[in-house]
N, C-alpha and C positions, 0 to 999 in steps of 0.2 A: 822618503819612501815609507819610514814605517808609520808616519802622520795619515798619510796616502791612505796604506793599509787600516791604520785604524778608523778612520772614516766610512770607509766601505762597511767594514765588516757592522758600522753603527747602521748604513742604511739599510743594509741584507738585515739585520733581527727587523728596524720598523715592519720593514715592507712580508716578513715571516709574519709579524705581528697581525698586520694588516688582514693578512688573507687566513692565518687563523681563526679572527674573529666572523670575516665574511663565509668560511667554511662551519662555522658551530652550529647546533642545534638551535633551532626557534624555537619557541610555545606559540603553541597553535592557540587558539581560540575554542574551547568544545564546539559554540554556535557555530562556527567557520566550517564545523567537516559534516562527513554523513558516514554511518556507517550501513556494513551487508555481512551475510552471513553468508561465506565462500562453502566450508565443509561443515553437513550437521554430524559429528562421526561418536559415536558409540564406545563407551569405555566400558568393555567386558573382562570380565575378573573371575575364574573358578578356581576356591582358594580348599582343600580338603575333599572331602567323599561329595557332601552338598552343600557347599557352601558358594553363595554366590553374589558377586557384588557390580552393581552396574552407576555407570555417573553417564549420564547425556540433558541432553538441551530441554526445558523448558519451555523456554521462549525468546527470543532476539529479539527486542524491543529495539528497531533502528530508529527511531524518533526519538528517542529519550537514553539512547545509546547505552542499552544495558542487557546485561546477558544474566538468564536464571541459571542456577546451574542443580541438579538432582542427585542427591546418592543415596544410594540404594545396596542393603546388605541382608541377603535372608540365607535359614536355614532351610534346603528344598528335602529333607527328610519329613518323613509324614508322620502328622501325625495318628496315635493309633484311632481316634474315633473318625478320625477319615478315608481310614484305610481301607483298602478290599481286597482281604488274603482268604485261601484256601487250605486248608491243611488237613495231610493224611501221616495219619500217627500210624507209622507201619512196624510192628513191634513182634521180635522174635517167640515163639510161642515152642521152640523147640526142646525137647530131653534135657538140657543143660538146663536151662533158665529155671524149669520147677524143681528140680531136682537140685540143685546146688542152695544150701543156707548160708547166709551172711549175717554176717552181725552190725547191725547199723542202728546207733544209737545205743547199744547196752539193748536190743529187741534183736531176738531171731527171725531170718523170716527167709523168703526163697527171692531169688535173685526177679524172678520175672515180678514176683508182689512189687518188692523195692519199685521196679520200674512202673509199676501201674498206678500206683500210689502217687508216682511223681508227675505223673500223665493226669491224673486227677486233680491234683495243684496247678498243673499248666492248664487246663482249660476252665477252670474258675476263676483264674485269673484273667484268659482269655476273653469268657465270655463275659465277666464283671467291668472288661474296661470297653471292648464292642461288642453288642451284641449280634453286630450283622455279620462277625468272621466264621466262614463254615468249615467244620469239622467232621472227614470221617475217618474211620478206622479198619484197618487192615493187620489180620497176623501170617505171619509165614514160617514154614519147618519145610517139614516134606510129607507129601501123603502117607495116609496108614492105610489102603488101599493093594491088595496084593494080588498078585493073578494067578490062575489055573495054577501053576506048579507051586502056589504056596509065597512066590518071593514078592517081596514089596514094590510096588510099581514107583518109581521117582523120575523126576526129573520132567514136570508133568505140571499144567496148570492149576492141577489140584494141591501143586505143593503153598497155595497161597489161598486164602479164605477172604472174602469182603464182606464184616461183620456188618460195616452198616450199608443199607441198599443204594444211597445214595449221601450226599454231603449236606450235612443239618446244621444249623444254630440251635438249634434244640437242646440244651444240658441233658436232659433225663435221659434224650436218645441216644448220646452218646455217653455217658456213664451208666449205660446197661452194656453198651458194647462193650466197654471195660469190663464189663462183669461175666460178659460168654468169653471175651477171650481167659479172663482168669479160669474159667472152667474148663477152659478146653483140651484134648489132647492131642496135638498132633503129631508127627513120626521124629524122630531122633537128631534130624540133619539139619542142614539150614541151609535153605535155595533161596539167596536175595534176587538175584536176578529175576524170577516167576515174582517176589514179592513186590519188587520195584515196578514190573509191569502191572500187574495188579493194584499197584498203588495210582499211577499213572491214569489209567482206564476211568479209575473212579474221580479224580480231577478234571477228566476230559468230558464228563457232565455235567462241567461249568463253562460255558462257551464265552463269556466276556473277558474281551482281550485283555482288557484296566485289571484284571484282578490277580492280582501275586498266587502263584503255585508253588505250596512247601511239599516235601514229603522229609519227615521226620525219622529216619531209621534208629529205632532202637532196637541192639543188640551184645548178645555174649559171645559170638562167635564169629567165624571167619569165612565164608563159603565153600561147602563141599560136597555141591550138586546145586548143578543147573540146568537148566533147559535141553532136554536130552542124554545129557548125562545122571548117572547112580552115582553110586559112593567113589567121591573122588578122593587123591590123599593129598591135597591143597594141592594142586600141580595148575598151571596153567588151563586146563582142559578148564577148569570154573572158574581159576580168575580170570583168565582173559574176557571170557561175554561177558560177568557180573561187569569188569572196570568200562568196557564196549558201553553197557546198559549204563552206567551213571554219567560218562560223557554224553551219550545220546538225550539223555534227559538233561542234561546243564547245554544242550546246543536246541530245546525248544523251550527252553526257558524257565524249564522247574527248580527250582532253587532245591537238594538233594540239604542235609543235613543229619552228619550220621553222629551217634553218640556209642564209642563201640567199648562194654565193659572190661575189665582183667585181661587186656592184650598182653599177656608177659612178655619175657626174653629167654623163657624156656624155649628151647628146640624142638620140633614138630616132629618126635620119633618116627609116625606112620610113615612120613615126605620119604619120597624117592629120588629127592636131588641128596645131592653129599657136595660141601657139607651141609648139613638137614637146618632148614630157614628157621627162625624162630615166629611165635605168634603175631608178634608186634609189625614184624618184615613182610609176613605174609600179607596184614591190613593194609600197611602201609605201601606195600605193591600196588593192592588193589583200591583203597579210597582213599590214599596219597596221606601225604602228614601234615598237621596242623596249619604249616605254614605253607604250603604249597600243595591244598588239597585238590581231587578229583574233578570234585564237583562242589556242594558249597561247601561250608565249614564243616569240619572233624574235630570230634572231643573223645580222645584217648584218656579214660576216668577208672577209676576205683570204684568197690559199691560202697562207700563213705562219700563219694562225692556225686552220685546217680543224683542224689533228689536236689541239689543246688544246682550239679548242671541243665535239669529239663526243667525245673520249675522257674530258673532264675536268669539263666545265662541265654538260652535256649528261648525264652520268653522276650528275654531282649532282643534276641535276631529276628525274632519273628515282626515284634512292633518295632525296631529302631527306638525302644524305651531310654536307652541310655546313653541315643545319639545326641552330641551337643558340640558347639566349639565355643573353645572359652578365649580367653586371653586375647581377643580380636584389636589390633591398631592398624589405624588405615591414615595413611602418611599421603597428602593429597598436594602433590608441589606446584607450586605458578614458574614461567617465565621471569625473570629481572623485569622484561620492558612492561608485562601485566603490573606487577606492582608499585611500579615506578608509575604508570600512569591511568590506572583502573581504581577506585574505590574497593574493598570487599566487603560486604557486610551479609548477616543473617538474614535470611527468607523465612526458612523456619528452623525451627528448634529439632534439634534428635529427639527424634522417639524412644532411643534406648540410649546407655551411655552420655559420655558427655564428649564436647569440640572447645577446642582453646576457640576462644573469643577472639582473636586478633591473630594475624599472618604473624610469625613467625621471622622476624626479618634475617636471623642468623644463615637462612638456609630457605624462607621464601616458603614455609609449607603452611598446613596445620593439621589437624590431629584429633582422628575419633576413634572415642577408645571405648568396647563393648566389652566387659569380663564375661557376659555368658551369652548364646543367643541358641534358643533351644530350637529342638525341632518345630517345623512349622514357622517360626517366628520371623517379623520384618524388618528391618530397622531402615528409618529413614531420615534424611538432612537435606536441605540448598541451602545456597548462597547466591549472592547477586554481585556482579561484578558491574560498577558502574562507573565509565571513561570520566577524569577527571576535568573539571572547569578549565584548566589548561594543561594542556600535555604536549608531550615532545614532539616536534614534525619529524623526529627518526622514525616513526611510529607509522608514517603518512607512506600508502601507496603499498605494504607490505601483507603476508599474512600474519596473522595473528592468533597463533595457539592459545587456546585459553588456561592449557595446563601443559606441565611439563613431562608430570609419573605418576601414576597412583603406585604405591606400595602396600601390599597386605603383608602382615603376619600375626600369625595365631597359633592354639594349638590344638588338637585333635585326637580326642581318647589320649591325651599326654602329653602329645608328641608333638613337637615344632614344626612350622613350616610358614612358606612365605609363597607370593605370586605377586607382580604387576603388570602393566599395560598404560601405554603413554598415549593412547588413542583420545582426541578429545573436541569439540566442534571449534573452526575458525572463523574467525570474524576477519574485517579489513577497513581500515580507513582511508577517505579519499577527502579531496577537497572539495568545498560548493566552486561550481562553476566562475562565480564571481568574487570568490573570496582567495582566489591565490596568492599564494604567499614564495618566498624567494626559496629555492631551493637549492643544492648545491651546484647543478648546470648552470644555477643564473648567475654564480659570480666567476665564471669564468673570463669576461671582459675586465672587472676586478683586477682576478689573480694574473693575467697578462700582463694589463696594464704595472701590476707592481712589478713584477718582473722583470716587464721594460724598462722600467725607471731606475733598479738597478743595475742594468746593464748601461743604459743614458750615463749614471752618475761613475763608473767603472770608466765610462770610456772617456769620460769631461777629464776625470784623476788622471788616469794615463795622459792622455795630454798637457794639460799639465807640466805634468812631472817632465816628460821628455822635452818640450818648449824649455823650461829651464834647465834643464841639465845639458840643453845643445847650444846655447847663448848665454 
């Protein structure tokens, strides 16, 4: 019996053996197949503020069975000479700002000077890098205008002045308006709300939709009188419209930018809440804080640091001067069965950075790496995938991904970050009509057939065996 046994068990491995072999993969013939392009599908990539990276199809060469492949990585921050921004310097002209001296630099001087000074550096700088950005300028306090019985009228469209008549590239027209609002005197208070309207009006006589609308507020105080209202003591009655007024203008799309000077943490003696808010609590009520501002960006500053934030930091919000993403790797993965049976090679060369020259076999990828890509800027690469002279018939009849993942990561003003997207065009191979080849259906009379023969020899054994063992 166990001669029997060990018999069998020799004909079951052939006949495994057998249908193993008749179940393996072939190599096709390249000339033998054809290939089609099933999906042309788009790999879209938003990796930061504007950073943008795209890979899709070239071209599907089915005759020569080869696939281009595109990538594509820009900065979509503008740059400044092609920019089209607006800007109104709306600059506090109230009893505080002239009347308070600071010391900045080892020089005395009055707090509204400081600011004018640095509004004089921001737009020679401005107009030195385009000259087509238009600038005008606006101050606000409160009227000095008073009525019959003597008392001063506020709360009034008058509490806001539009030095220039309209919005200029012109330098000289707008450094003489620096020079009336330096001269000027208006009432004691500070109504932003009439100001931001005011500023507003005079951007609304620039009608093209393409062009960025800034209003710049400079100031040393915190609102206390506004539209319809006199002398408030910070209460809600003014900040509520002032904060009303800077969402309304961040919801038609004016980018608001406030720079607000000596906001302390002293407490608002006049206020009629208890306990009594401090300066800082008050702004921060009303044009939110640094990091979750109102409307756009707030710089809570010292008069030591006026003239770097308007000329420098402020300068850069305006142009995106010192938007960039550095550190960029884009990690571009194939399929096993693409490189097992596709060529890879260069189409062209990157334009920026460099790409490993060869797949990657550890892991099937490769790898472009950009240490900087500025605003404006493109960076671009393909490659060509092209079906080898003989490849696997696993390959026959299926779709076929061209990629598996792109991965980004880079980093942004510092900061790390990553995105991908497995989206990518598929191709598909089939056989020429008259070039078929065996498939795995077609051995199935085969795999029977062995099958039978060891049941055939299984059953010869047992007989056998019982024949002798009954005589």
């Amino acid at each position: 019996m166990k001669k029997a046994i060990k018999i069998l068990s020799i004909v079951m491995a052939i006949a495994l053996i057998i249908n193993s072999v008749c179940l393996a993969a072939t190599m096709v013939n390249k000339g033998n197949a054809s290939m089609s392009l099933v999906e042309d599908n788009v790999c879209n990539i938003t990796f930061g503020q504007y950073g943008e990276f795209q890979k899709k199809l070239i071209k599907c060469d089915t005759e020569n069975k080869t696939v281009d492949i595109s990538l594509t990585a820009k900065n979509k921050a503008e740059k400044l000479e092609d920019k089209k921004a607006d800007v109104v310097l709306l600059i506090d002209s109230s009893r505080s700002m002239s009347t308070n001296q600071v010391q900045i630099n080892g020089k005395t001087t009055t707090r509204k000077q400081a600011v004018l000074d640095s509004a004089t550096q921001l737009i020679d700088k401005l107009f030195a890098a385009n000259s087509n950005i238009q600038i005008g300028v606006v101050e606000f306090a409160t009227s000095t205008e008073t009525n019959d019985e003597g008392f001063t009228i506020e709360g009034t469209d008058k509490d806001a002045n539009i030095v220039t008549e309209k919005l200029s590239n012109d330098k000289t027209v707008i450094s003489s308006a620096l020079e009336q609002v330096a001269a000027s005197k208006m009432g004691g208070r500070t109504n932003v709300e009439v100001g931001l309207d005011a500023a507003n009006s005079l951007l609304n006589t620039e009608k093209d939709p393409e062009v960025e609308k800034y209003i710049l507020v400079l100031t040393d105080a915190i609102p206390n009188t506004s539209r319809g209202v006199t002398m408030d003591t910070y209460s809600d009655k003014t900040a509520v419209p002032t904060k009303n007024k800077l969402v309304e203008l961040k919801n038609k799309g004016v980018n608001v930018i406030s720079m607000l000077i000596n906001m302390t943490d002293d407490p608002i003696n006049i206020s009629q809440e208890t306990p009594k808010p401090t300066y800082k609590q008050v702004a921060e009520k009303i044009f939110g804080t640094t990091t979750a501002p109102t409307s756009g960006k707030v710089y809570y500053v010292t008069d030591n640091e006026v003239e770097n934030t308007v000329s420098n930091e402020i300068y850069a919000d305006l142009i995106q001067v010192s938007y960039e993403l550095d550190n960029i790797v884009i990690k571009d993965y194939f399929p096993k069965n693409i490189i097992d049976n596709f060529e890879y090679a260069e189409l062209t060369k990157a334009s920026l950075g460099e790409i490993t020259a060869t797949v990657d076999k550890k892991d099937n990828s490769i790898t472009w790496k950009i240490s900087k890509l500025e605003a404006g800027q493109t960076a671009t690469f393909s490659y060509r995938l092209s079906l080898k002279n003989e490849f696997s018939s696993e390959i026959v009849g299926i779709k076929l991904p061209t990629n598996q993942n792109v991965k980004i990561t880079y980093e942004e003003e510092g900061k790390p970050g990553s995105a991908e997207n497995d989206k990518c065009p598929i191709v598909a191979l089939d056989l020429l009509p008259t070039k078929d080849i065996p498939q795995t259906g077609n051995y199935t009379i085969i795999y029977v057939a062995g099958i039978a023969s060891v049941l055939v020899a299984l059953g010869t054994i047992s007989y056998v065996y019982i024949k002798r063992n009954r005589f």
